[in-house]
OpenMM code with the backbone's topology and positions (N, CA, C; nanometers):
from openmm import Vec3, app, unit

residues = "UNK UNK UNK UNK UNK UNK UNK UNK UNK UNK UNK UNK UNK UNK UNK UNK UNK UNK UNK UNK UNK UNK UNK UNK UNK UNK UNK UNK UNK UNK UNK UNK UNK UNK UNK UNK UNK UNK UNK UNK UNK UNK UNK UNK UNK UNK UNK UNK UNK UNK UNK UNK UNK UNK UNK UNK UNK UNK UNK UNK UNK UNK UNK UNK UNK UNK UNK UNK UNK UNK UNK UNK UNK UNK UNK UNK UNK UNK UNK UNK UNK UNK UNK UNK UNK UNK UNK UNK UNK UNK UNK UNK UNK UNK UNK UNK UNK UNK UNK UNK UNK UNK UNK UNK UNK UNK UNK UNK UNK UNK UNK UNK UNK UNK UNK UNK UNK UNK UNK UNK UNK UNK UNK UNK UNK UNK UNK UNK UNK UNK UNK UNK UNK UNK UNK UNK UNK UNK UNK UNK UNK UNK UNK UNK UNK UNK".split()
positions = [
    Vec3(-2.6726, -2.6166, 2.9244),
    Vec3(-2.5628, -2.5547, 2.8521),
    Vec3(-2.5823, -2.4035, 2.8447),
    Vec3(-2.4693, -2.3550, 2.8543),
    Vec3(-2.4703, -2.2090, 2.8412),
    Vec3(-2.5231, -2.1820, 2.6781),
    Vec3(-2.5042, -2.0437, 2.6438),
    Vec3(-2.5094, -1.9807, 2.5120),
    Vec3(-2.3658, -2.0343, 2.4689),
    Vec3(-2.2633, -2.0079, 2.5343),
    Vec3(-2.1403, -2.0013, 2.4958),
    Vec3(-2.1090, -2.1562, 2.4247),
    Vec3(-2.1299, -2.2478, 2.5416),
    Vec3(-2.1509, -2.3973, 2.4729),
    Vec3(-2.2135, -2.4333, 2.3884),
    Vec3(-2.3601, -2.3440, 2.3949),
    Vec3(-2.4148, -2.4085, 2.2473),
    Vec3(-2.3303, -2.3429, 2.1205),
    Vec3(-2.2699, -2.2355, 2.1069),
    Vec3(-2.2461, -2.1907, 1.9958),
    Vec3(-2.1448, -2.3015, 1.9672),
    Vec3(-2.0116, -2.3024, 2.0317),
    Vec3(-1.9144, -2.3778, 2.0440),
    Vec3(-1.9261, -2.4822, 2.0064),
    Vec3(-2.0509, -2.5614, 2.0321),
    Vec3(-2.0691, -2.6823, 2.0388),
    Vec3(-2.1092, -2.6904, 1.8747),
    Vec3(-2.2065, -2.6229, 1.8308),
    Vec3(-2.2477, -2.5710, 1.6793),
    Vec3(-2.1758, -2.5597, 1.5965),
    Vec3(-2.0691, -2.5165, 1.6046),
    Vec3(-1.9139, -2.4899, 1.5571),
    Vec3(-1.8659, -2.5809, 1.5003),
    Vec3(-1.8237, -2.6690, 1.6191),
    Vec3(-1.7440, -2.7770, 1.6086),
    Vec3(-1.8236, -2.9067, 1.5544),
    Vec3(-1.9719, -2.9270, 1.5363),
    Vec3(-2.0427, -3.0119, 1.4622),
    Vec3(-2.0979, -2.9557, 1.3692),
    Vec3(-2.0385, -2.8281, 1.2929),
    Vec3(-2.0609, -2.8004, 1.1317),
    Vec3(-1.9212, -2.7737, 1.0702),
    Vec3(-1.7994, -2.7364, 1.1290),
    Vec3(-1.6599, -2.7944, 1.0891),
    Vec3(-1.6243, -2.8150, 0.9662),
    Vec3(-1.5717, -2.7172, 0.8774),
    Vec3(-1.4978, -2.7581, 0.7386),
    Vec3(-1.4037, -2.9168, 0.7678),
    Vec3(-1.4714, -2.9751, 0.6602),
    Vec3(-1.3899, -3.1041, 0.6311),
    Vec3(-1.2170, -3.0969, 0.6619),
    Vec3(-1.1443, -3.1470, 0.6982),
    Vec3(-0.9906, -3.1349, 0.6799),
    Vec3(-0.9638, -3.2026, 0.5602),
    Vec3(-0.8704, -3.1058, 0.5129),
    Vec3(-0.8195, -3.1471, 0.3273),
    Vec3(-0.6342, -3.0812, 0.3737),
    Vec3(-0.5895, -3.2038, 0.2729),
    Vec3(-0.4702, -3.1946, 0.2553),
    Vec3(-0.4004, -3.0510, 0.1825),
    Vec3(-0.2723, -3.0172, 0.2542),
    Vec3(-0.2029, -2.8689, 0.2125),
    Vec3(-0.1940, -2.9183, 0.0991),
    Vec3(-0.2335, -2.7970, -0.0309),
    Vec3(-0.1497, -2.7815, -0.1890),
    Vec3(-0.0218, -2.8656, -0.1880),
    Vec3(0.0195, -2.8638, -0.2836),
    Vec3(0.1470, -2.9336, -0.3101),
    Vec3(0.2241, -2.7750, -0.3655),
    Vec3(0.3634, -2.7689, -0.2754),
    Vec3(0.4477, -2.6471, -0.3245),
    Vec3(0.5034, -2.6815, -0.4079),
    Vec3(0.5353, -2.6781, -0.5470),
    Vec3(0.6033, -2.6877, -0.6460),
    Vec3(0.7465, -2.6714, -0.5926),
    Vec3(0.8524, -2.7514, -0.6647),
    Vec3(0.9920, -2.6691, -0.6414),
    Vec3(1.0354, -2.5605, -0.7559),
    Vec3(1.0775, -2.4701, -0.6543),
    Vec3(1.1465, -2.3360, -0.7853),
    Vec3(1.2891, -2.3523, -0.7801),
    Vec3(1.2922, -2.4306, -0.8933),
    Vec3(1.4511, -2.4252, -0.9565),
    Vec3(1.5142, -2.2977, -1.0002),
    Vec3(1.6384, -2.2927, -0.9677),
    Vec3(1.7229, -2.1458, -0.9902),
    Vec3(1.6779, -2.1172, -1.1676),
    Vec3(1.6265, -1.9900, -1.1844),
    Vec3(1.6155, -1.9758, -1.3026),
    Vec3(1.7560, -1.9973, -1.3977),
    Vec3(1.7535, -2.0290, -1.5455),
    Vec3(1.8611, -2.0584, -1.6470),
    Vec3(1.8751, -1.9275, -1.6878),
    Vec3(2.0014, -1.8622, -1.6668),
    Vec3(2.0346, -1.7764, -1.7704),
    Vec3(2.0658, -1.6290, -1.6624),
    Vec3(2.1571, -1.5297, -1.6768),
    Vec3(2.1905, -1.4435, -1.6080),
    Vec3(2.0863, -1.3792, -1.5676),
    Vec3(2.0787, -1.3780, -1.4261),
    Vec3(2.0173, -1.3328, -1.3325),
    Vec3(1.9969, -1.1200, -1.3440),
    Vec3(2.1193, -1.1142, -1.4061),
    Vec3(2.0805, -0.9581, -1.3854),
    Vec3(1.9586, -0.9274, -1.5431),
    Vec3(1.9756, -1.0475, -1.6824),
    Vec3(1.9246, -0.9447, -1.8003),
    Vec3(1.7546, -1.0535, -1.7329),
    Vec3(1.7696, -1.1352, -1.6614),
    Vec3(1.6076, -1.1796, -1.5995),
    Vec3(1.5717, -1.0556, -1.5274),
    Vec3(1.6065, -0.9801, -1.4249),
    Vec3(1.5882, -0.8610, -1.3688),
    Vec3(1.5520, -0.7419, -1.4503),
    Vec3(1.6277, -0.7567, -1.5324),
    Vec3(1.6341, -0.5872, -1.6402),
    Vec3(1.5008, -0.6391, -1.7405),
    Vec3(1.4686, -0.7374, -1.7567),
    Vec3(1.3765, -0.8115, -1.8273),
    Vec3(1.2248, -0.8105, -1.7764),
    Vec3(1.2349, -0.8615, -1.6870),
    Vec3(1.1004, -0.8411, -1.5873),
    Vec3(1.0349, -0.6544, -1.5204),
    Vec3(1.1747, -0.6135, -1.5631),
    Vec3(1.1616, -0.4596, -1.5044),
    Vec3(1.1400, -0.3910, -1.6029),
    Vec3(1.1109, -0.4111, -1.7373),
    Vec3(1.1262, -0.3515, -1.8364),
    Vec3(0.9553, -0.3883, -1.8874),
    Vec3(0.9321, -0.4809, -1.8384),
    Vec3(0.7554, -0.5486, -1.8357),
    Vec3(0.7067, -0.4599, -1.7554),
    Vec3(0.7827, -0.3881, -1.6338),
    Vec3(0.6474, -0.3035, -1.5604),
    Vec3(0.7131, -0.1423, -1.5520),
    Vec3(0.7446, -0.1088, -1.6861),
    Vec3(0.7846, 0.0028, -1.7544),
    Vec3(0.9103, 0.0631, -1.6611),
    Vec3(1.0243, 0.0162, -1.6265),
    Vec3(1.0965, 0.0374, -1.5821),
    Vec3(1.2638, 0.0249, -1.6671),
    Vec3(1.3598, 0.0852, -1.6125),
    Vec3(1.5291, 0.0456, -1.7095),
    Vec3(1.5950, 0.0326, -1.6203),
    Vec3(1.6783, -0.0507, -1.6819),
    Vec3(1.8179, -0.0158, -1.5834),
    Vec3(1.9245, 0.0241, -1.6840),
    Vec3(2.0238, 0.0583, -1.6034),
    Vec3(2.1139, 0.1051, -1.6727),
    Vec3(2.2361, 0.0225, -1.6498),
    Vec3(2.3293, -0.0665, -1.7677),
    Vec3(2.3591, -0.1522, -1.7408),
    Vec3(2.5422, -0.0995, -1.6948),
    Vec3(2.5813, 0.0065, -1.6810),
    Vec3(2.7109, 0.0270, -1.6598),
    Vec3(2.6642, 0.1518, -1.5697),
    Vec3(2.7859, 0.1335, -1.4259),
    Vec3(2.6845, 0.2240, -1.3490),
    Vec3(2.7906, 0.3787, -1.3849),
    Vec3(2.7256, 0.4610, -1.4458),
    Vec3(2.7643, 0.6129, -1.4447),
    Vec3(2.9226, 0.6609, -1.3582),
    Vec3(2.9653, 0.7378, -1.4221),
    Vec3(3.1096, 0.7563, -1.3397),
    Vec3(3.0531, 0.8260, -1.2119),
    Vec3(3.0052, 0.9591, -1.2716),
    Vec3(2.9468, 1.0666, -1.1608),
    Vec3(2.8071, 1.0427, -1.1864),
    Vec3(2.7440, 0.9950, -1.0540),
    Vec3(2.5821, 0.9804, -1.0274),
    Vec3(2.5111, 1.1206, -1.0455),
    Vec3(2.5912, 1.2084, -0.9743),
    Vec3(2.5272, 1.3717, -0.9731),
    Vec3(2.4928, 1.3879, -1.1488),
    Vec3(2.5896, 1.3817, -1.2248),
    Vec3(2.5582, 1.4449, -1.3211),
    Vec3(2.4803, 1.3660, -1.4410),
    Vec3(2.4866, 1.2001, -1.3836),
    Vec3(2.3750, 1.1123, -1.4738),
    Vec3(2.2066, 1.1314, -1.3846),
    Vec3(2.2412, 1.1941, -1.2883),
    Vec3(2.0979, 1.2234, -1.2255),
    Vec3(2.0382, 1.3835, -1.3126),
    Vec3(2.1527, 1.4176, -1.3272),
    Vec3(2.0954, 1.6493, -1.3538),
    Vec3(2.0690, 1.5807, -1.5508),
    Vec3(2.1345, 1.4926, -1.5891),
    Vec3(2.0938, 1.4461, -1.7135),
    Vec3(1.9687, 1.3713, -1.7812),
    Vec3(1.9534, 1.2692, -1.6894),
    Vec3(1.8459, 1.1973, -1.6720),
    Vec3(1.6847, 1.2890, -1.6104),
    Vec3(1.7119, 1.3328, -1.5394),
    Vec3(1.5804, 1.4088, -1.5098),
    Vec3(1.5845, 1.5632, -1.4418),
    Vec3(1.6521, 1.6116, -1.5837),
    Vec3(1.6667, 1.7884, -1.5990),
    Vec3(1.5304, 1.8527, -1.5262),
    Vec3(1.4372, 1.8646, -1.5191),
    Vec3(1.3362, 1.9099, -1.4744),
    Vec3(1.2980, 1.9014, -1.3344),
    Vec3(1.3674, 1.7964, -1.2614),
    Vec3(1.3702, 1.7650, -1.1256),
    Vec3(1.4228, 1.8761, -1.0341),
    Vec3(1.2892, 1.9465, -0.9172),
    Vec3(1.3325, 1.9732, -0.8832),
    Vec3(1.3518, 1.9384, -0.7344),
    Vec3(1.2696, 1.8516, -0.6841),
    Vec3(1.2960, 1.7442, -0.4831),
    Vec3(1.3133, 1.6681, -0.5293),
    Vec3(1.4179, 1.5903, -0.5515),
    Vec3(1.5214, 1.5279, -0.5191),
    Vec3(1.5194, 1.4570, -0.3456),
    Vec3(1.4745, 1.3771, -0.3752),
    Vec3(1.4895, 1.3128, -0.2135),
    Vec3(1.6183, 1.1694, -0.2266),
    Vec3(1.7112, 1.1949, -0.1701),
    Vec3(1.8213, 1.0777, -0.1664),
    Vec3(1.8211, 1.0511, -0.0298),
    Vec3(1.8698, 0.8809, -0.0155),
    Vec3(1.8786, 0.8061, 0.0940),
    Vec3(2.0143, 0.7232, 0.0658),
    Vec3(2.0930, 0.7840, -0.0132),
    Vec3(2.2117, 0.7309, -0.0339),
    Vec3(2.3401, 0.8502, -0.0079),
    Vec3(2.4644, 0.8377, -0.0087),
    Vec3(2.5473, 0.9249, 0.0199),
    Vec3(2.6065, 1.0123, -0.0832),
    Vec3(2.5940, 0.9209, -0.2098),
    Vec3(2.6654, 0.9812, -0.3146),
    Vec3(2.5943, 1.0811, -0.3531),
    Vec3(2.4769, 1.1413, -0.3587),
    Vec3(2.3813, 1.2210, -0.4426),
    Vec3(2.3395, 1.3103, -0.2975),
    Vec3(2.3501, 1.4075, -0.3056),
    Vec3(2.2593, 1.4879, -0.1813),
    Vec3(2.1455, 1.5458, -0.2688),
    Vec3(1.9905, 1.5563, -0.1949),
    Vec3(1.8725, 1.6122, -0.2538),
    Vec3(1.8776, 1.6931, -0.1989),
    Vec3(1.7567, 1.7542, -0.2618),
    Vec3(1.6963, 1.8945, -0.2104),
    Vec3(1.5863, 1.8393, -0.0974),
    Vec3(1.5785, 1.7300, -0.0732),
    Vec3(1.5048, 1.7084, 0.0326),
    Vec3(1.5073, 1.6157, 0.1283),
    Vec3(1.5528, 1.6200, 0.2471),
    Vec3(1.5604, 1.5474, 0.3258),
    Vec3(1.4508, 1.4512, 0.3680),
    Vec3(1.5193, 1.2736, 0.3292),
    Vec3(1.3644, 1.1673, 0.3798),
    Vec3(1.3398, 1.1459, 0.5070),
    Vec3(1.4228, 1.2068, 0.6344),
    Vec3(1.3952, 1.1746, 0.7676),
    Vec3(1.3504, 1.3173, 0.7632),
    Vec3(1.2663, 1.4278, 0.6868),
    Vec3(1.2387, 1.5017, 0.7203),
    Vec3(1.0247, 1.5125, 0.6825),
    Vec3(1.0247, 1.3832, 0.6551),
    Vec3(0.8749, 1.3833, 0.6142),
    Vec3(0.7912, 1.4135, 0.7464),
    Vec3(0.6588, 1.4560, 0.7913),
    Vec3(0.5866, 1.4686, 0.9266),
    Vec3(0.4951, 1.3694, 0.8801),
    Vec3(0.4636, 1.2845, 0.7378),
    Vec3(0.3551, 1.1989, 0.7412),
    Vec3(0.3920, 1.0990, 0.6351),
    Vec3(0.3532, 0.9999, 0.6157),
    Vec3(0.2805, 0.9315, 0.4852),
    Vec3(0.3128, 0.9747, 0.3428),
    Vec3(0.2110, 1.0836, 0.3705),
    Vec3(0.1754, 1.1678, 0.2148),
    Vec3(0.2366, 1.2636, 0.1989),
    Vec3(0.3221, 1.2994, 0.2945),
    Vec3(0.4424, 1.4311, 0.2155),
    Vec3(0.5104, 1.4384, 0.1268),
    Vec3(0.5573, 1.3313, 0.0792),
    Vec3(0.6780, 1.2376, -0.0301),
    Vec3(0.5769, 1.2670, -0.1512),
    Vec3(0.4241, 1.3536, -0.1757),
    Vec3(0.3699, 1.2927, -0.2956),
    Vec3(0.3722, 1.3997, -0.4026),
    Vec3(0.4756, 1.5287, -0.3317),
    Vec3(0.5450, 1.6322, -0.4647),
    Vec3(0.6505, 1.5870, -0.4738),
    Vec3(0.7231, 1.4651, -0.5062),
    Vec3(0.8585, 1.4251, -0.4993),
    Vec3(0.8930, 1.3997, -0.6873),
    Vec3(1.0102, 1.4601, -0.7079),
    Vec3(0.9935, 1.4231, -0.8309),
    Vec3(1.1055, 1.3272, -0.8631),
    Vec3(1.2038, 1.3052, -0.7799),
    Vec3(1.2860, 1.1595, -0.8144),
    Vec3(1.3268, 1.1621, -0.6402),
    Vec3(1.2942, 0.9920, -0.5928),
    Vec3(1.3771, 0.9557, -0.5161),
    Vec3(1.4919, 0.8294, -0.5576),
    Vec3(1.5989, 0.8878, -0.4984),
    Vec3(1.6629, 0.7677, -0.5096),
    Vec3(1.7236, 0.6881, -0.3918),
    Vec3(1.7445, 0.5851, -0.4131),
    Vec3(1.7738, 0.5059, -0.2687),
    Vec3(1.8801, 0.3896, -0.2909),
    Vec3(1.9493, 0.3075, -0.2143),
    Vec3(2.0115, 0.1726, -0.2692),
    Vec3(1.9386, 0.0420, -0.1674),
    Vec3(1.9069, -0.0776, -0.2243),
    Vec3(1.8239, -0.1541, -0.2425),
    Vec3(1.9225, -0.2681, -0.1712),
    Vec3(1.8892, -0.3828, -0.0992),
    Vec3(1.9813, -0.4988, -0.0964),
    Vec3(1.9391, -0.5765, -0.1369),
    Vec3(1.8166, -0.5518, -0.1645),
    Vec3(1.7902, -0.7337, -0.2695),
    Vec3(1.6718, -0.6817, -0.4050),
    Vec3(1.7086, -0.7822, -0.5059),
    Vec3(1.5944, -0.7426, -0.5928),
    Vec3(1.6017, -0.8779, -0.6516),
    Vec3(1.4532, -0.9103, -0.7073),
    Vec3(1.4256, -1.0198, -0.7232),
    Vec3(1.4307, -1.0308, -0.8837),
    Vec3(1.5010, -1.1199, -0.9406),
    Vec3(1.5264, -1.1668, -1.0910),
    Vec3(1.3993, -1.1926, -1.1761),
    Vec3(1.3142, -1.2379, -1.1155),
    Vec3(1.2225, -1.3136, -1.1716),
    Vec3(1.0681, -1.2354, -1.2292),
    Vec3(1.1082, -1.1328, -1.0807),
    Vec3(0.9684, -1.0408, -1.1494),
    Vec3(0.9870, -0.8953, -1.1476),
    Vec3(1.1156, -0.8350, -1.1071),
    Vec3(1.1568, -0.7509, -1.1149),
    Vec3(1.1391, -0.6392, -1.0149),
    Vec3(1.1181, -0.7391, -0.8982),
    Vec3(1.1132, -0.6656, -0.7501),
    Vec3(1.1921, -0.5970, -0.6582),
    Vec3(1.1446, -0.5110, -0.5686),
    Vec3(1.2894, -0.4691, -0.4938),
    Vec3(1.2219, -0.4723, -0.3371),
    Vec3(1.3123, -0.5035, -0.2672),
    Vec3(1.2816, -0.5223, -0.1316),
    Vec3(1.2632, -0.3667, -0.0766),
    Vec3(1.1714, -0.3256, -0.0326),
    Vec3(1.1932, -0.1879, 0.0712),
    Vec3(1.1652, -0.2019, 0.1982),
    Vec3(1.2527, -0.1656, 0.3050),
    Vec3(1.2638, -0.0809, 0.4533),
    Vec3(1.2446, -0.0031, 0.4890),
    Vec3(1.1709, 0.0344, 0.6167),
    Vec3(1.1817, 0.1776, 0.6951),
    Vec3(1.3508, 0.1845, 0.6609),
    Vec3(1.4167, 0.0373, 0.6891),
    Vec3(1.5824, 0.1089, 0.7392),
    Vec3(1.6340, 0.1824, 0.6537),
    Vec3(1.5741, 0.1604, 0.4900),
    Vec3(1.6537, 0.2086, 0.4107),
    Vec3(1.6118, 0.3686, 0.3772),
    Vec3(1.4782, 0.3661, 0.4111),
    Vec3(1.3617, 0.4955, 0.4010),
    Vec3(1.2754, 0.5380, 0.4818),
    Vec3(1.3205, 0.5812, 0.5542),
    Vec3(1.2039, 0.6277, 0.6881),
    Vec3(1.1011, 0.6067, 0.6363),
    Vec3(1.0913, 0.7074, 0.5498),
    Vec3(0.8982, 0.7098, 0.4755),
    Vec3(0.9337, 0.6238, 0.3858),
    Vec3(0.8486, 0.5003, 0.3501),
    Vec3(0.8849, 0.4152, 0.2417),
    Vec3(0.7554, 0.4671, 0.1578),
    Vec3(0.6578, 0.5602, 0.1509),
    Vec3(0.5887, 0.6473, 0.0542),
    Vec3(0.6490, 0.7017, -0.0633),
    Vec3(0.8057, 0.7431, 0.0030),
    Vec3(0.9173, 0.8285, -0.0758),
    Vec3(0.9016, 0.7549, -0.2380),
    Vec3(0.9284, 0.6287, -0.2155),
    Vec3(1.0060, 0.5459, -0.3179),
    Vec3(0.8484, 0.5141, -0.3871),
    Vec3(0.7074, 0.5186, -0.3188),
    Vec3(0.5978, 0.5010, -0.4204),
    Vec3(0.5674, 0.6007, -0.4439),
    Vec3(0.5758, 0.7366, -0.4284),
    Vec3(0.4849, 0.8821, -0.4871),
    Vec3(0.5395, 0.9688, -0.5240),
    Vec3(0.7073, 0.9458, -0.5851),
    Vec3(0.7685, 1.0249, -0.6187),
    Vec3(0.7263, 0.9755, -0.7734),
    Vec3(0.7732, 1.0676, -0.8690),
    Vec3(0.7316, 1.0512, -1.0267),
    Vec3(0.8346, 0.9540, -1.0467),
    Vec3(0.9792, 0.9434, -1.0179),
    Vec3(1.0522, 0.8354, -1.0886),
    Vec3(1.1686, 0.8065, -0.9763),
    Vec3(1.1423, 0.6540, -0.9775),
    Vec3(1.2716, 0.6268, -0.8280),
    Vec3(1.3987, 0.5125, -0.9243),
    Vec3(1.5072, 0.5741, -0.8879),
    Vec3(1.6618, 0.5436, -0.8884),
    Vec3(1.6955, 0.4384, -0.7684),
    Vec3(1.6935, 0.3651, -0.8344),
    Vec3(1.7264, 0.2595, -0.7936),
    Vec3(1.8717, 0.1822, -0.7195),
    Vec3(1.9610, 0.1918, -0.6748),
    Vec3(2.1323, 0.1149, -0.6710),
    Vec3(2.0730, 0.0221, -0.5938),
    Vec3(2.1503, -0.0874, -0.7241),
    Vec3(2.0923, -0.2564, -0.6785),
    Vec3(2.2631, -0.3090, -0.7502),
    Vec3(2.3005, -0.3709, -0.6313),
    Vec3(2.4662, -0.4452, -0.6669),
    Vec3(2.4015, -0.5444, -0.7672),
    Vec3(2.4583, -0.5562, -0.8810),
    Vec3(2.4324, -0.6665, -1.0020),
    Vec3(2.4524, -0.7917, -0.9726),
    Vec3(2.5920, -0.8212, -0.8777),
    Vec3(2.6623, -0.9447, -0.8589),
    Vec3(2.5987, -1.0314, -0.7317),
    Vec3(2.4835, -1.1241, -0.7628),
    Vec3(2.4195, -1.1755, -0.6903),
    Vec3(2.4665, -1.2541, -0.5742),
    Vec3(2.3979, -1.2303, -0.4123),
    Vec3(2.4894, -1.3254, -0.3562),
    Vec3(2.4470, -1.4813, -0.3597),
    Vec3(2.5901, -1.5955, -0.3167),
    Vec3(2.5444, -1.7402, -0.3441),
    Vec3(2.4457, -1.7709, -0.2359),
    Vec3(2.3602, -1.8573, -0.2089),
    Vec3(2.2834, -1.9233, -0.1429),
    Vec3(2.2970, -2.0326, -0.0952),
    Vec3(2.2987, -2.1235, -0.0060),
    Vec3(2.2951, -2.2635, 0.0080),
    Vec3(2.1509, -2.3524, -0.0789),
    Vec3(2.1706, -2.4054, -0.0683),
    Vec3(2.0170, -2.5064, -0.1369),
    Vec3(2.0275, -2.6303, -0.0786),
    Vec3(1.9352, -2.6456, 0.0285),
    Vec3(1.9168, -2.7895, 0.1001),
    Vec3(1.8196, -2.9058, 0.0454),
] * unit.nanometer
topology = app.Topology()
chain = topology.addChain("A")
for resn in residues:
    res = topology.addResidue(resn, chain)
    for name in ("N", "CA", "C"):
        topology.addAtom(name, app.Element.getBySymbol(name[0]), res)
């Protein structure tokens, strides 16, 4: 036998036992409106929402965080002072003092939000800025359930 066979062979006659997969629990649709479970869970990892969305974004943004001055937006309504397809790395986004962006999914339960390159070139933007703005549609879409 080669080296190669003996190892192989060693391998396969010291072999973790085979054991049966966990059992997946089923996750039933949570009870109770999906958006105050969201605002609920987001409010556990020091976060708000704001439950009526602002007439003019510009001026609930110059209200909300007067001191801001990069502004990085990835949405249309708000222009920043800083362009996010204009990062050269990673860590450029980490003098950012509000980004804001819009989101397509966020999760009810623990108060998550999905992020993309598509939505953010640099997806750094949305972790190293001091405070990120969020647009998340409230009105959840339906699902099938098989």
């Amino acid at each position: 036998m080669t080296a190669r066979e003996d190892i192989l062979a060693a391998i396969r006659s010291h072999g973790a036992t085979p054991r049966d997969l966990p059992h997946v629990p089923d996750f039933p649709q949570p009870a109770g409106n999906l958006v105050s479970l969201f605002s609920a869970a987001l409010a556990r990892l020091d976060g708000a929402t704001v439950a009526q969305p602002p007439a003019v974004l510009t001026q609930w943004m110059s209200q909300a965080f007067p001191d801001a001055r990069r502004v990085c937006s990835a949405v249309p309504e708000v222009t920043g002072t800083v362009d996010p397809a204009g990062f050269p790395d990673w860590a450029a986004p980490a003098s950012l003092d509000v980004t804001l962006i819009r989101f397509p999914l966020g999760v009810a339960e623990t108060g998550s939000i999905l992020l993309t390159e598509s939505d953010l070139a640099v997806t750094t933007a949305a972790v190293l800025a001091s405070h990120l703005v969020v647009l998340l549609d409230p009105v959840p879409l339906e699902y099938l359930v098989t």
